[in-house]
C-alpha positions, 0 to 999 in steps of 0.5 A: 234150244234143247228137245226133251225126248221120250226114253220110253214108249208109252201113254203121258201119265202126268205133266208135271210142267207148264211153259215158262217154268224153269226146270233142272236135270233133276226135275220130273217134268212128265211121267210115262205111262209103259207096261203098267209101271209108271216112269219118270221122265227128266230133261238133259240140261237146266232150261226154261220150258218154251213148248210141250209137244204132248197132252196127258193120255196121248200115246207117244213113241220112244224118241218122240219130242216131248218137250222144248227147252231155251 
């Protein structure tokens, strides 16, 4: 199992995932919200989504887990 961590604090913009899906390094799974510029948000290694920790419009801190992968 893998935690998907914010690089960045800030307000969840966009959810680009949903649990089940299969996901790659390469995938923006969310985006983050942070001094009016919009950043991509992008897991470490290839997984399924188990959990995802946030909802749109929460606001998060840099390091918080965000998402869980197996």
């Amino acid at each position: 199992m893998a935690n998907v961590e914010s690089p960045i604090a800030g307000k969840v913009l966009a959810i680009n995932c949903k649990v089940g899906d299969q996901v790659t390094e390469d995938d923006e799974i969310m985006i983050i919200e942070a001094m009016k510029m919009e950043n991509p948000v992008f897991p470490d290694e290839d997984g399924t989504v188990k959990e995802i920790k946030v909802a749109v419009g929460d606001r998060i801190d840099e390091g918080a887990v965000i998402a869980v992968l197996e």
